[in-house]
C-alpha angles and dihedrals in degrees: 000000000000116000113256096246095061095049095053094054088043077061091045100053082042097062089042096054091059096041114043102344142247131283118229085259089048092047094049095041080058108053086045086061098049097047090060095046085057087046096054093046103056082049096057092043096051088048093047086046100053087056088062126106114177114221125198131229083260100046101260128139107237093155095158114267089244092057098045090056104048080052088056092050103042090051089043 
């Protein structure tokens, strides 16, 4: 994930944006931030998703062919 420091000044813009507003550096420091949050996300997600194996009532594996392939890539 984002480091803690990042995510505490994305907070911090944040509050200010709603108080007294952003300069155009501000603004653009900002936007940069956020684009890596969203960044680091997705990462975390796709690699939490490639760890799932769906598992029917009856004990079957019926994990998505998509999924399992891009499992298979991914490990391989």
């Amino acid at each position: 994930m984002l480091a803690k420091h990042k995510l505490a000044r994305i907070n911090e813009l944040a509050k200010k944006a709603k108080t007294s507003g952003l300069s155009a550096e501000e603004a653009f420091e900002q936007a940069k931030l956020r684009r890596e949050y969203i960044q680091a996300f997705r990462k975390a997600m796709t690699d939490m998703l490639h760890t799932v194996t769906v598992i029917d009532p009856n004990g079957n594996d019926v994990t998505p062919k998509k999924l399992k392939e891009s499992q298979r890539r991914r490990f391989h």
